[in-house]
C-alpha positions in Angstrom: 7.2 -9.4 56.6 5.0 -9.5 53.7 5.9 -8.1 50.5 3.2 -5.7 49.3 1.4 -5.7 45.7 3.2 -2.5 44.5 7.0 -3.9 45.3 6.1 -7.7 43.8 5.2 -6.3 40.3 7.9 -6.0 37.8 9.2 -2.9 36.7 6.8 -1.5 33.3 9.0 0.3 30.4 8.6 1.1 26.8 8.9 -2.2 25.7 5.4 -3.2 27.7 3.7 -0.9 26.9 4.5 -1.4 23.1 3.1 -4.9 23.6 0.2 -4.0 25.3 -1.0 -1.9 22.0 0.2 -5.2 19.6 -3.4 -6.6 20.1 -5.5 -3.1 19.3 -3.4 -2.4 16.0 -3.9 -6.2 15.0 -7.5 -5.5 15.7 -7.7 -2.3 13.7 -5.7 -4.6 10.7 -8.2 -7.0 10.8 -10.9 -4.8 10.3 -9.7 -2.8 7.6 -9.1 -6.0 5.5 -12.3 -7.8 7.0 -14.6 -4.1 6.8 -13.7 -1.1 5.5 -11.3 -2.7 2.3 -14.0 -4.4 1.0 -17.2 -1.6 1.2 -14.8 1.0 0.3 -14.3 -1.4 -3.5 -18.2 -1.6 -3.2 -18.1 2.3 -3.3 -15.8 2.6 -5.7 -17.6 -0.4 -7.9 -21.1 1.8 -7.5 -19.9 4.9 -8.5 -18.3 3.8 -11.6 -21.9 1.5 -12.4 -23.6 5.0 -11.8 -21.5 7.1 -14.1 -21.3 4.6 -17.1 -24.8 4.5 -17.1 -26.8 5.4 -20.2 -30.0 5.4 -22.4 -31.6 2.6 -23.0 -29.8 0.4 -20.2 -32.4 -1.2 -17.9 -32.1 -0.4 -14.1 -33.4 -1.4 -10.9 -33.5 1.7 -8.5 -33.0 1.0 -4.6 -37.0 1.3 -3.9 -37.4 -2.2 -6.4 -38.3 -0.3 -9.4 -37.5 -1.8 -12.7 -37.6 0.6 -15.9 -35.5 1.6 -19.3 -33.1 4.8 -19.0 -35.1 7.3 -21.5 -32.8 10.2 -20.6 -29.7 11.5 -18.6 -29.2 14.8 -17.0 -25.9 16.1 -16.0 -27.3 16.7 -12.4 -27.1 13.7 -10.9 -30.4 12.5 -12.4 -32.2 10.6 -14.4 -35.1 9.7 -16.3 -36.3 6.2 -16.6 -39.5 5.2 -18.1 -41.0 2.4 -15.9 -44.2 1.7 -18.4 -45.3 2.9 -21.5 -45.5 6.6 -21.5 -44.7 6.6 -17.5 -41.7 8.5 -17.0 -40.1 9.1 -13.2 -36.8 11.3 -12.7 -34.3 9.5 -10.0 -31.4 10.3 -8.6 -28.3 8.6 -9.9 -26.6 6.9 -6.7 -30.2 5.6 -6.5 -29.6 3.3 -8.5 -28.9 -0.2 -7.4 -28.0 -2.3 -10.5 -28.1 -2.6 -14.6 -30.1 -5.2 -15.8 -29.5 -5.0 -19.4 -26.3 -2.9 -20.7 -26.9 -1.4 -24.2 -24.5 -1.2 -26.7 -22.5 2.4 -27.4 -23.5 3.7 -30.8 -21.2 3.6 -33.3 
């Protein structure tokens, strides 16, 4: 007499099941714009920071340090000369931001 759970619900296809994934892939849009868009330009902004730098620009390393670029080495590091005389080597991606950009000589 009464009709059972299984016979009352309507017959699934393709079609559903498409719809049912319309919400994750417009979740997964919405994060690449939102998220990974955005820190991959970040990335891409860093790296290019990192290999334009030269000597004499002023930095500011990740750790808070301030100091002048003295030298660059093609490894991936360099040397920046925090006080008179006071020289530290740091690695390049280390480096957080330029302060003051010199000129290229001419």
């Amino acid at each position: 007499m009464f009709v059972t759970p299984a016979y009352a619900q309507a017959a699934g296809g393709a079609a559903s099941t498409f719809t049912q994934f319309i919400p994750l892939i417009l979740i997964f849009g919405i994060m690449y714009f939102l998220l990974i868009r955005p820190q991959q330009k970040k990335l891409k902004d860093h790296q290019a920071m990192v290999n334009a730098v030269r000597r004499g620009d002023q930095v500011i390393t990740q750790g808070g340090v301030v100091g002048k670029i003295s030298k660059v080495k093609d490894d991936g590091e360099v040397e920046v000369e925090i006080a008179e005389g006071v020289k530290i080597r740091v690695i390049k991606s280390t480096l957080a931001s330029v302060i003051n950009k010199t000129e290229p000589a001419s």
